[in-house]
DRENPA-3360 file (N, C-alpha, C; in nm, 2 decimals, always signed):
BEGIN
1 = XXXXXXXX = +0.42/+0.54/+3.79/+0.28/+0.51/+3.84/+0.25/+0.36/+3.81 ~ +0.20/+0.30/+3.90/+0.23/+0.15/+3.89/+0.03/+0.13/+3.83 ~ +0.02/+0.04/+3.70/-0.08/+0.02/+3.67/-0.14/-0.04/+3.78 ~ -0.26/-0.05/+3.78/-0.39/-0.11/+3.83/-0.35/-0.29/+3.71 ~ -0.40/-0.40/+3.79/-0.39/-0.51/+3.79/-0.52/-0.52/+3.75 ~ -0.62/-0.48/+3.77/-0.75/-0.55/+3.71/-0.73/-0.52/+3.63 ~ -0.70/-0.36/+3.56/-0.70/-0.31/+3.43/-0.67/-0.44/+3.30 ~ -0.79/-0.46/+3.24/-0.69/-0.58/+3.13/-0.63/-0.49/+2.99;
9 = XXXXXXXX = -0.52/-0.49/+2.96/-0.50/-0.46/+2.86/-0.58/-0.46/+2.69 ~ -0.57/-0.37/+2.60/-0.68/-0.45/+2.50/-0.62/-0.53/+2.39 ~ -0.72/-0.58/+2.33/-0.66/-0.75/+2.30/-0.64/-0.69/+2.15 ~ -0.69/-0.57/+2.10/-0.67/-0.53/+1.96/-0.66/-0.31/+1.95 ~ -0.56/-0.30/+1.91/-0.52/-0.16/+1.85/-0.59/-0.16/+1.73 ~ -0.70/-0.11/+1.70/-0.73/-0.06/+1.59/-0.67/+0.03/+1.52 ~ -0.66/+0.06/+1.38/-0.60/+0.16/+1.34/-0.67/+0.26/+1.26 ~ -0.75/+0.34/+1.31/-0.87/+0.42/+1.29/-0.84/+0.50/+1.16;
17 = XXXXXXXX = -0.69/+0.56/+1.17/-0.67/+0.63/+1.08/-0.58/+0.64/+0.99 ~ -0.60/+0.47/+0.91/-0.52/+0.43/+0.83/-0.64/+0.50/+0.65 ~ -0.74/+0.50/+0.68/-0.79/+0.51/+0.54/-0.75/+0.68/+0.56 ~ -0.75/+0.78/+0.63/-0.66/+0.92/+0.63/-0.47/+0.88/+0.56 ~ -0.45/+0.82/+0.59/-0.28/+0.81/+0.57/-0.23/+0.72/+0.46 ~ -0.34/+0.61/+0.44/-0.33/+0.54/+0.26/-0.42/+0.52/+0.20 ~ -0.54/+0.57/+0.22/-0.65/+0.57/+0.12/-0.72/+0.45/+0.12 ~ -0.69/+0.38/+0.22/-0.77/+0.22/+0.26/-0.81/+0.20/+0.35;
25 = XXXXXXXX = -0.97/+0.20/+0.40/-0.95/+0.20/+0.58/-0.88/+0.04/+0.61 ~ -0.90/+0.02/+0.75/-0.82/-0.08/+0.73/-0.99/-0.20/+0.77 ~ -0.96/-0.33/+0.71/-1.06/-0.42/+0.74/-1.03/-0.54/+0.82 ~ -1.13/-0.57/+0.89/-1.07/-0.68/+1.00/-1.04/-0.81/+0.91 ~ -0.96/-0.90/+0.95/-0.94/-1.02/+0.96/-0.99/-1.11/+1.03 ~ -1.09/-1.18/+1.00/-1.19/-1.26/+1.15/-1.10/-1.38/+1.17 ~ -1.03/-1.43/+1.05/-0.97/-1.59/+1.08/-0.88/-1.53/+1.20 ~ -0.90/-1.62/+1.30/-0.79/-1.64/+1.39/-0.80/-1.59/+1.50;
33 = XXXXXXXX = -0.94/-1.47/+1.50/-0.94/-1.39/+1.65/-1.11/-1.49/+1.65 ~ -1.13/-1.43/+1.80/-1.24/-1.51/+1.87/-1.35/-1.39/+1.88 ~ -1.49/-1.45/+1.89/-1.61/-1.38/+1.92/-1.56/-1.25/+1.95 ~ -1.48/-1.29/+2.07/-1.50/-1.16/+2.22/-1.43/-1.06/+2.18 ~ -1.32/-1.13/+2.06/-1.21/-1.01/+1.99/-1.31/-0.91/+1.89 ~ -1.38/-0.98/+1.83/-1.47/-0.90/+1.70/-1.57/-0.85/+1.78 ~ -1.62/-0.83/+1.91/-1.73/-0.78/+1.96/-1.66/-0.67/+2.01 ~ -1.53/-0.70/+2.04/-1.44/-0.57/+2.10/-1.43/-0.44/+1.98;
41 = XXXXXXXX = -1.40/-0.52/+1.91/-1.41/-0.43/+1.77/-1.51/-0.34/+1.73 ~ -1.64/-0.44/+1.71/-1.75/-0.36/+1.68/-1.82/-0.26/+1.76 ~ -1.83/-0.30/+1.89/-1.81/-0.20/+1.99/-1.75/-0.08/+1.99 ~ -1.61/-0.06/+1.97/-1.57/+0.07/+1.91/-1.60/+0.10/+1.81 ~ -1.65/+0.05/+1.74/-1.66/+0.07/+1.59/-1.84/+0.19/+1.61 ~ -1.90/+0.16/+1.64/-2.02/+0.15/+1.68/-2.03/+0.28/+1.75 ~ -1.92/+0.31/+1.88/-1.90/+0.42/+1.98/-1.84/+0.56/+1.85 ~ -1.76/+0.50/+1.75/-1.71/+0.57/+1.67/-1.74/+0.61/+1.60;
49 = XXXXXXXX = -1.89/+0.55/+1.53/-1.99/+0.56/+1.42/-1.97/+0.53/+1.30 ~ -1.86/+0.43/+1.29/-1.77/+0.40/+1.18/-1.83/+0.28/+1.10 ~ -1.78/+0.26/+0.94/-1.83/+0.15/+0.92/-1.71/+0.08/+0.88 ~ -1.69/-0.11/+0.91/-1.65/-0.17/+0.90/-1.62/-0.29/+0.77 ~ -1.54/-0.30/+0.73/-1.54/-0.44/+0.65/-1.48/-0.59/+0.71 ~ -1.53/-0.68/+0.72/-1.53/-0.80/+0.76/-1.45/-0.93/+0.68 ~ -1.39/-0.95/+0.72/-1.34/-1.09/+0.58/-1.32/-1.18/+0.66 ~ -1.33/-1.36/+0.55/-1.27/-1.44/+0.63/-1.38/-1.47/+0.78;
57 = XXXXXXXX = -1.50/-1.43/+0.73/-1.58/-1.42/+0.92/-1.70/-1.52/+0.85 ~ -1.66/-1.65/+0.93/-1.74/-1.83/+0.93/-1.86/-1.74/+0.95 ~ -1.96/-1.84/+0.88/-2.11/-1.86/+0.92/-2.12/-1.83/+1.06 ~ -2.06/-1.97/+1.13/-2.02/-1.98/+1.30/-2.09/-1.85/+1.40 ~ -1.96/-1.78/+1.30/-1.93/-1.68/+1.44/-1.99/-1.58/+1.37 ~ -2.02/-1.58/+1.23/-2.14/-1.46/+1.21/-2.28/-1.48/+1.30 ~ -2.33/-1.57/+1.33/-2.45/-1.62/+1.39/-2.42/-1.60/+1.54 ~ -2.34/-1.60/+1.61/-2.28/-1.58/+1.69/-2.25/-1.42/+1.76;
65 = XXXXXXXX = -2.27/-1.36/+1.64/-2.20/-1.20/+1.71/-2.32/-1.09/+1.64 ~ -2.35/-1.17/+1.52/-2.45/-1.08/+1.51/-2.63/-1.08/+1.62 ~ -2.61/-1.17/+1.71/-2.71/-1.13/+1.81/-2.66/-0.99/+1.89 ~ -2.57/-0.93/+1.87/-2.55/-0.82/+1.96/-2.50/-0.71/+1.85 ~ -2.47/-0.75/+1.70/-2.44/-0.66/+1.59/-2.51/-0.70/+1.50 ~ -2.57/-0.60/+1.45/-2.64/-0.64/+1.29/-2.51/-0.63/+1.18 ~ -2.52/-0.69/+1.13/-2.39/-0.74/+1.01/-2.49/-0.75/+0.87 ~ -2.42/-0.69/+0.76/-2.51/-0.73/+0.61/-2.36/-0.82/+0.61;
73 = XXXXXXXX = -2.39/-0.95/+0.60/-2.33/-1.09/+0.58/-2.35/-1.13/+0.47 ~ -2.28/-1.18/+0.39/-2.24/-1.27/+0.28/-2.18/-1.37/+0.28 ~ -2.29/-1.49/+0.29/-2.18/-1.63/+0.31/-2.10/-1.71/+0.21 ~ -2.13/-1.66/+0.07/-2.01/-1.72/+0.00/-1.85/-1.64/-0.05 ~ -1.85/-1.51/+0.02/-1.78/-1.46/+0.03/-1.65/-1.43/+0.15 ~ -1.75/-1.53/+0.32/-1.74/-1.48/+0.42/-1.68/-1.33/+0.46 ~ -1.80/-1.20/+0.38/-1.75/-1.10/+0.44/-1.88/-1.03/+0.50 ~ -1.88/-0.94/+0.58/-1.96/-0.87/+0.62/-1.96/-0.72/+0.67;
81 = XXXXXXXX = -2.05/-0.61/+0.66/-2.04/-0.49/+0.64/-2.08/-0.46/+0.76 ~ -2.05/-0.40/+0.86/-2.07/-0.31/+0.97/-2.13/-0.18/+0.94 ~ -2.26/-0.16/+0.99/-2.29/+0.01/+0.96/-2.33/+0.01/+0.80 ~ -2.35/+0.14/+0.78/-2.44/+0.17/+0.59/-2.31/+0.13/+0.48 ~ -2.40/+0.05/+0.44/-2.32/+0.03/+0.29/-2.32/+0.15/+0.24 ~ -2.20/+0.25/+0.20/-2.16/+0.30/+0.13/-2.23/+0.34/-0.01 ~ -2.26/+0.43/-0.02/-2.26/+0.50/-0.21/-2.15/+0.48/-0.26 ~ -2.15/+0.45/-0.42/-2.08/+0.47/-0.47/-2.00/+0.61/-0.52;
89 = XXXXXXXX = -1.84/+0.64/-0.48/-1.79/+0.73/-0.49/-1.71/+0.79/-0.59 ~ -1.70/+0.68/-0.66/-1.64/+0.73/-0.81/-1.70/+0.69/-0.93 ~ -1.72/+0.75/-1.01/-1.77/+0.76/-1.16/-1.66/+0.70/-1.27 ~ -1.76/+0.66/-1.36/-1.65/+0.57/-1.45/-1.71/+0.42/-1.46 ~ -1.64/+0.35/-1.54/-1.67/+0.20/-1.53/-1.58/+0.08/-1.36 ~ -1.49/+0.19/-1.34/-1.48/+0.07/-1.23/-1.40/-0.01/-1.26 ~ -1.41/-0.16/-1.21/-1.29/-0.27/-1.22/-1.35/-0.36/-1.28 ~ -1.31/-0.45/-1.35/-1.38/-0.57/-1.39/-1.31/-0.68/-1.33;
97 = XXXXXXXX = -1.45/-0.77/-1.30/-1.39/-0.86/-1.22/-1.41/-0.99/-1.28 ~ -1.35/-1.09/-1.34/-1.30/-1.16/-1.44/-1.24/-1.32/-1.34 ~ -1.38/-1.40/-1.38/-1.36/-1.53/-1.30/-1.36/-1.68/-1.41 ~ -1.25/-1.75/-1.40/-1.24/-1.85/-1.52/-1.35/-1.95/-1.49 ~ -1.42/-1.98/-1.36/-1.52/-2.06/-1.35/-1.64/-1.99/-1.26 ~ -1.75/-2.08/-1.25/-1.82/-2.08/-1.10/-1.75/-2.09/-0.95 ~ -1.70/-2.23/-0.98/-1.61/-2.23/-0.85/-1.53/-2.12/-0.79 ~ -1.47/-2.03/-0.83/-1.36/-1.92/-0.79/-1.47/-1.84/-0.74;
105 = XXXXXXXX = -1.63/-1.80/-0.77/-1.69/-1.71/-0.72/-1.66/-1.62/-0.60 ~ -1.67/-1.76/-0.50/-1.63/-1.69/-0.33/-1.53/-1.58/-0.37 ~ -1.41/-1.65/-0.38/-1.31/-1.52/-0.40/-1.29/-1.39/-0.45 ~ -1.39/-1.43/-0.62/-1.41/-1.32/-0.67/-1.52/-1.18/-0.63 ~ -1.64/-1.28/-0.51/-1.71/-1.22/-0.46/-1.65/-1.13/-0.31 ~ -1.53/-1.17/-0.26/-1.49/-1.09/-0.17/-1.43/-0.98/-0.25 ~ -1.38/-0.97/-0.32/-1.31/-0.90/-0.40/-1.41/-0.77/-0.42 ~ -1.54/-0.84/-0.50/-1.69/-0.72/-0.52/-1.68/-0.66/-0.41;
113 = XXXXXXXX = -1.73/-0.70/-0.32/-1.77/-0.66/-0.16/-1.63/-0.57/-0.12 ~ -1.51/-0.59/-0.12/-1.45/-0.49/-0.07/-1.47/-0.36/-0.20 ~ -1.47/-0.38/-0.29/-1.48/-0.25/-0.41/-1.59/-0.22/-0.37 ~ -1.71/-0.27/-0.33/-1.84/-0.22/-0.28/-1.84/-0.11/-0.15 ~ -1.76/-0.19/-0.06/-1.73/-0.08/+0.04/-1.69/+0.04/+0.04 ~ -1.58/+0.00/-0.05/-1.49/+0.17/-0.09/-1.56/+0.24/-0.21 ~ -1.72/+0.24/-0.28/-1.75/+0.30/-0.38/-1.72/+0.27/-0.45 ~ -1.65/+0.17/-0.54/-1.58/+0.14/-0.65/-1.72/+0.11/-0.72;
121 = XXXXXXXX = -1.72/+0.14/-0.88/-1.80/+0.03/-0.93/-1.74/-0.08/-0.98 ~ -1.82/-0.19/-1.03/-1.75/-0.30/-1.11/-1.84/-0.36/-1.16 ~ -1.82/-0.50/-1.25/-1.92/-0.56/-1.31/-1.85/-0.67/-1.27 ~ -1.87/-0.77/-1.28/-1.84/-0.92/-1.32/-1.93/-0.98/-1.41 ~ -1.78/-1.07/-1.45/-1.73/-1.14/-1.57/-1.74/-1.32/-1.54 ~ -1.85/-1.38/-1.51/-1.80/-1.52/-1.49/-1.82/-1.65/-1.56 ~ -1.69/-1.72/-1.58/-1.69/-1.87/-1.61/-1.68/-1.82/-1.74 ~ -1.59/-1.77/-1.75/-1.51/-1.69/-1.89/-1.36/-1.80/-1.90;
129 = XXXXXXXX = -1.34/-1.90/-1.86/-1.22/-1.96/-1.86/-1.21/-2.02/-1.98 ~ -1.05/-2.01/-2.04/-1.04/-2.06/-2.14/-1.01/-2.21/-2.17 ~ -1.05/-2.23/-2.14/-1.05/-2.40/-2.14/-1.20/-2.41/-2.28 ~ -1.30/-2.30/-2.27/-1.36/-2.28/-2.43/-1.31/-2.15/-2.42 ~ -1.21/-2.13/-2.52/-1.16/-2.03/-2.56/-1.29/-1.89/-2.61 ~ -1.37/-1.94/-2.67/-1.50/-1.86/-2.70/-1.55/-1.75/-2.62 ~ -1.56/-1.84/-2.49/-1.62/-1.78/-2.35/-1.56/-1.61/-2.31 ~ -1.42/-1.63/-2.32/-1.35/-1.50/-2.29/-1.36/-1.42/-2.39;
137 = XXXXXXXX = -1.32/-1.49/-2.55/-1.31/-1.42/-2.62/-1.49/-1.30/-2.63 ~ -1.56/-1.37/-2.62/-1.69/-1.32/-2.65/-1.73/-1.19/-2.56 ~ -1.65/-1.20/-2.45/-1.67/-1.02/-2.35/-1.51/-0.96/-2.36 ~ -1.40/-1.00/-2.48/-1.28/-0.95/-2.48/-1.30/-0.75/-2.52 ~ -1.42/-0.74/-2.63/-1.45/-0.61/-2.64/-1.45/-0.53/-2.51 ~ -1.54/-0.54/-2.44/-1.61/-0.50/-2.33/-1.52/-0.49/-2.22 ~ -1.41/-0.60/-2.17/-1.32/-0.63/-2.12/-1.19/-0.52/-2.17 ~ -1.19/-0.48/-2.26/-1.07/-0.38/-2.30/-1.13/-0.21/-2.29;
145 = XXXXXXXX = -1.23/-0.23/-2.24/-1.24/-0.06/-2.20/-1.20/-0.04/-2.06 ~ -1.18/-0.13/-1.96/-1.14/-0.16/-1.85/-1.00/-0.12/-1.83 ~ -0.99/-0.02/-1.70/-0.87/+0.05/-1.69/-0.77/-0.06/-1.59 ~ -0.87/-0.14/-1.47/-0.86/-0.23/-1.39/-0.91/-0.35/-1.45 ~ -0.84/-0.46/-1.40/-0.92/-0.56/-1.40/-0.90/-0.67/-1.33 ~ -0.92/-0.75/-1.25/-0.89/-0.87/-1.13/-0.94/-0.98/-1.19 ~ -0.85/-1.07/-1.22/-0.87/-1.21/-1.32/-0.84/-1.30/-1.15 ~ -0.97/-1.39/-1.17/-0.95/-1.50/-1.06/-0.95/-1.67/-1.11;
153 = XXXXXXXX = -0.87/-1.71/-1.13/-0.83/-1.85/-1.19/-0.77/-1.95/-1.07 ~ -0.85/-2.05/-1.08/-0.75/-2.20/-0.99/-0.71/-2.30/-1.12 ~ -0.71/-2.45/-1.09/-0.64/-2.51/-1.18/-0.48/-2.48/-1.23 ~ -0.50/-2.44/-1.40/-0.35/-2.39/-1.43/-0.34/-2.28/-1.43 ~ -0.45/-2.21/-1.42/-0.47/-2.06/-1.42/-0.40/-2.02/-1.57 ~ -0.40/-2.02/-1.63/-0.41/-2.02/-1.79/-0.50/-1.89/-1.82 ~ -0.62/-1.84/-1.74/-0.71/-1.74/-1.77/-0.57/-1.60/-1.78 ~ -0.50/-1.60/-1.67/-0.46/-1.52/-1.63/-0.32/-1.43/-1.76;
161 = XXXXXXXX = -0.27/-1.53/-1.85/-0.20/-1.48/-1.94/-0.27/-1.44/-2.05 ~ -0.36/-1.48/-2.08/-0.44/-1.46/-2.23/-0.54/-1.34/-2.18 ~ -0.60/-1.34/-2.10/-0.68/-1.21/-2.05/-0.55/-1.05/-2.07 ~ -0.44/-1.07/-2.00/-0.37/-0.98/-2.03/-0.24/-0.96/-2.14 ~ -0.30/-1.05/-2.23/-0.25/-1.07/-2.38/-0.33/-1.01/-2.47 ~ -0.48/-0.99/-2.40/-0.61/-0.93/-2.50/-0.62/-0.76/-2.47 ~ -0.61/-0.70/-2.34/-0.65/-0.62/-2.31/-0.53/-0.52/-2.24 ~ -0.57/-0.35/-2.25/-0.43/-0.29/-2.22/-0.49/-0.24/-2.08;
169 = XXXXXXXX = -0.58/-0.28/-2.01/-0.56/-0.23/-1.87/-0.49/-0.34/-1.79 ~ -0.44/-0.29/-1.68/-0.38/-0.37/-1.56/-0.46/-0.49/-1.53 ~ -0.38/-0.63/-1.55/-0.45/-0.74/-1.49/-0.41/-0.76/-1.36 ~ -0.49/-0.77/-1.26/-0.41/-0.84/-1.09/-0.51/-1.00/-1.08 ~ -0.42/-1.07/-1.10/-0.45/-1.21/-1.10/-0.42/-1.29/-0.93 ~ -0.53/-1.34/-0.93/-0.58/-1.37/-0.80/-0.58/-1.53/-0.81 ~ -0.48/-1.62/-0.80/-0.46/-1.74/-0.81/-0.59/-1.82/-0.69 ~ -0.70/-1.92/-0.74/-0.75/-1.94/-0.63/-0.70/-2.10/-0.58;
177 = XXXXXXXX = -0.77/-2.13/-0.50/-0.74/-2.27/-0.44/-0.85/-2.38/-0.48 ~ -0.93/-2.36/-0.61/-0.95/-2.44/-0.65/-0.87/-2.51/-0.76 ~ -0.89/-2.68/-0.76/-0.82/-2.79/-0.80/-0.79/-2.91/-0.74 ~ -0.70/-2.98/-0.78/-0.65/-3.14/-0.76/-0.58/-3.14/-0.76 ~ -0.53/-3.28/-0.72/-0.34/-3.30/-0.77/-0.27/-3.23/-0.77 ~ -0.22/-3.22/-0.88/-0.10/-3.12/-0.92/-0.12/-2.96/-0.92 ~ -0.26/-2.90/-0.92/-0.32/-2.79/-0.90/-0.34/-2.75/-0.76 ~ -0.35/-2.86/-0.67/-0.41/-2.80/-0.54/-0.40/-2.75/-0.46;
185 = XXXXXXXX = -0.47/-2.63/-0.39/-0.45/-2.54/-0.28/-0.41/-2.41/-0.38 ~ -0.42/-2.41/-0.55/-0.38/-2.29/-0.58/-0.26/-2.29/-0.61 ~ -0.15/-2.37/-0.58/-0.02/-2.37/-0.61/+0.02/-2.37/-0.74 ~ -0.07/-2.45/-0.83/-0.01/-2.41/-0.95/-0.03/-2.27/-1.04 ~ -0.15/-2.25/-1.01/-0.19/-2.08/-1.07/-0.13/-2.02/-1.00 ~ -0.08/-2.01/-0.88/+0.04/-1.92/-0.85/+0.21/-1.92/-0.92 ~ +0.19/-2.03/-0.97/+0.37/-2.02/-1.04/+0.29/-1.98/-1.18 ~ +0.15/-2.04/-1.22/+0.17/-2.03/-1.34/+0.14/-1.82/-1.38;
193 = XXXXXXXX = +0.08/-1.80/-1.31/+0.04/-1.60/-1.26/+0.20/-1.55/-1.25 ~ +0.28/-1.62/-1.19/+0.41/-1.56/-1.15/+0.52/-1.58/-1.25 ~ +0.50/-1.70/-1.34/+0.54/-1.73/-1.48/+0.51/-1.69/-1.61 ~ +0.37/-1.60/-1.59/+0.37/-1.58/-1.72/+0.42/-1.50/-1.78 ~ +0.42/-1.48/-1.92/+0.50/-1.40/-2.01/+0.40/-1.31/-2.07 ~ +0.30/-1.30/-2.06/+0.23/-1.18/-2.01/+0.30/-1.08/-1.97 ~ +0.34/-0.91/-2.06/+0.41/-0.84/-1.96/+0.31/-0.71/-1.93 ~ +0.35/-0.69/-1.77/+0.26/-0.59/-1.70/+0.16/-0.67/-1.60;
201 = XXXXXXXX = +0.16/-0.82/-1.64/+0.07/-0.91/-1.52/+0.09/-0.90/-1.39 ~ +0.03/-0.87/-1.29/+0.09/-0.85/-1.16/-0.03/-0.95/-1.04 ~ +0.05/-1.01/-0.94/+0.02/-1.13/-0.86/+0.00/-1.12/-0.76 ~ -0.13/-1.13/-0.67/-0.18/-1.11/-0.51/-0.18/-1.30/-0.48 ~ -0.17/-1.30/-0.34/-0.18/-1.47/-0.28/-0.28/-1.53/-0.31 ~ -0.27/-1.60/-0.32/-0.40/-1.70/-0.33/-0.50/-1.68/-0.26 ~ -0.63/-1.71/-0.33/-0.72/-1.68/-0.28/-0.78/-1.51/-0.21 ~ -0.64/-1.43/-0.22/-0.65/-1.28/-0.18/-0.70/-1.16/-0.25;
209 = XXXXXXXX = -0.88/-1.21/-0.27/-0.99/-1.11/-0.33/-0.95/-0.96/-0.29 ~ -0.96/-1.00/-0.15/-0.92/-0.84/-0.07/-0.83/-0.80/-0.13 ~ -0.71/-0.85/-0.12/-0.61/-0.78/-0.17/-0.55/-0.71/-0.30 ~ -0.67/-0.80/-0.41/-0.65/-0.71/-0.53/-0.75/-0.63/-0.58 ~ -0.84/-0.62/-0.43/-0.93/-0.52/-0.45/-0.85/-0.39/-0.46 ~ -0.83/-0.42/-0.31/-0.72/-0.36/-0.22/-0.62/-0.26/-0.34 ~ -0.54/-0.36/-0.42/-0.46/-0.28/-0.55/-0.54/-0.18/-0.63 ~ -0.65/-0.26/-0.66/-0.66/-0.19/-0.75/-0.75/-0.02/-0.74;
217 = XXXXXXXX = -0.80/-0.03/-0.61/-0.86/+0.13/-0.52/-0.76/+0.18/-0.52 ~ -0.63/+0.15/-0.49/-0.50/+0.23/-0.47/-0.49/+0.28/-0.61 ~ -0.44/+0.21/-0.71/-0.38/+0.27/-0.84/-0.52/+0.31/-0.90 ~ -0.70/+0.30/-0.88/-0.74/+0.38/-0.94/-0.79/+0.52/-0.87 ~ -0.73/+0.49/-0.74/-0.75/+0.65/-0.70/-0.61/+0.78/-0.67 ~ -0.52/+0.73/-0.77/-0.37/+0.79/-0.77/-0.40/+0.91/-0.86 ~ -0.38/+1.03/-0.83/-0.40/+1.15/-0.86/-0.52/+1.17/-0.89 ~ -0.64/+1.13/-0.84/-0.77/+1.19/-0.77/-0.81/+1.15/-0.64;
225 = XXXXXXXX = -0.77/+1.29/-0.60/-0.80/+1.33/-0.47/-1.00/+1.27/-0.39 ~ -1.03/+1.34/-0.51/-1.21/+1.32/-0.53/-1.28/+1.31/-0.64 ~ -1.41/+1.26/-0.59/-1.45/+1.16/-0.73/-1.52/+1.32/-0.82 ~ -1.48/+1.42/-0.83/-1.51/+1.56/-0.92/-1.37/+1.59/-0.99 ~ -1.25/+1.51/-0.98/-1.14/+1.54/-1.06/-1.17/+1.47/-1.24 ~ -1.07/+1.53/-1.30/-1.11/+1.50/-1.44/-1.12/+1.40/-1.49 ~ -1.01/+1.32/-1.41/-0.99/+1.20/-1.51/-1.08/+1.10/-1.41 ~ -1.16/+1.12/-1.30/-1.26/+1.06/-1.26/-1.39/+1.07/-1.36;
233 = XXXXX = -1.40/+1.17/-1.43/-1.50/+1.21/-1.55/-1.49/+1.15/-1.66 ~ -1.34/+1.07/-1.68/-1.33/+0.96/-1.80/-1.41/+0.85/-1.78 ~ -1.43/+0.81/-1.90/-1.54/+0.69/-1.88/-1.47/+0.55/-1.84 ~ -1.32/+0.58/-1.88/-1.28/+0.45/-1.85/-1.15/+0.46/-1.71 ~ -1.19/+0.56/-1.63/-1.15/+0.54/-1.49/-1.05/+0.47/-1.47;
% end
């Protein structure tokens, strides 16, 4: 049967039923596609009654597309929520999310925002970097009840060995792209995350909040099915 020629092909396969098959739905990527791509999106999204997570989506084009979508936007995060923010679905303390300065916020705040989407609780931890050793030390208590925890460091990233030198939950260290010189773009907290002697430290890309959100929903939702299983009733989740 020979297609129809107007017919345009679509410019994006969503994958509707990826949070059924890994426990994550899946969230857009705005860098790189255009308005007309993210309107295509939310459009189904919308037809589907579904809700969405946003990353990586400029001021720009949030101003731009939310005339036809309401979006809850966050610009130092660039992420935004399609549809009802979610309740939270699991009980427990959650992740801690652990930033060696102000500057790393954005990142660490994408990070909140996708745990926010998926129910997760969490707290943050910021401008705990050890450069005054005091600063960490002083929520190190509080910081070791934490089953999870997402350390975000630029510079030498230095936060990222001694945080998981203090404490026995999982660190995912999130190298960011703050710095100079010899630090810049995040390159050095990436070798120094991937060099440390820290053991059990484990390493997402730079600047990739999502992505150790992303980790850490996976390993805290590994043998609970639902947030009424037992070890969802531990306080330290």
């Amino acid at each position: 049967m020979m297609r129809d020629e107007s017919e345009k092909p679509p410019h994006v396969r969503f994958d509707w039923d990826r949070q059924a098959r890994t426990g994550m739905a899946e969230a857009v990527l705005c860098q790189g596609k255009t308005c007309a791509n993210l309107s295509e999106i939310l459009t189904e999204a919308k037809a589907r009654q579904a809700n969405l997570l946003l990353t990586r989506l400029s001021s720009e084009m949030h101003t731009e597309i939310s005339a036809d979508h309401h979006l809850n936007y966050c610009a130092l995060s660039r992420t935004a929520i399609f549809g009802a923010m979610p309740t939270l679905r699991e009980t427990g303390l959650g992740v801690a999310l652990v930033c060696a300065g102000t500057s790393d916020l954005d990142v660490l705040t994408e990070a909140q925002r996708t745990l926010d989407f998926n129910g997760i609780p969490n707290k943050v931890f910021a401008d705990v970097g050890v450069a005054g050793l005091w600063r960490i030390m002083s929520v190190a208590e509080e910081l070791s009840q934490y089953r999870v925890l997402i350390a975000v460091a630029g510079m030498e990233g230095a936060l990222f060995s001694v945080l998981a030198g203090l404490v026995s939950g999982l660190v995912i260290a999130v190298p960011s792209s703050v710095g100079y010189g010899v630090s810049a773009d995040g390159k050095a907290a990436l070798s120094s995350a991937l060099s440390s002697c820290s053991p059990g430290l484990v390493t997402v890309n730079i600047d990739n909040g999502f992505g150790a959100a992303a980790a850490a929903i996976k390993l805290l939702r590994q043998g609970t099915p639902d947030s009424t299983s037992a070890e969802c009733q531990d306080n330290r989740l």
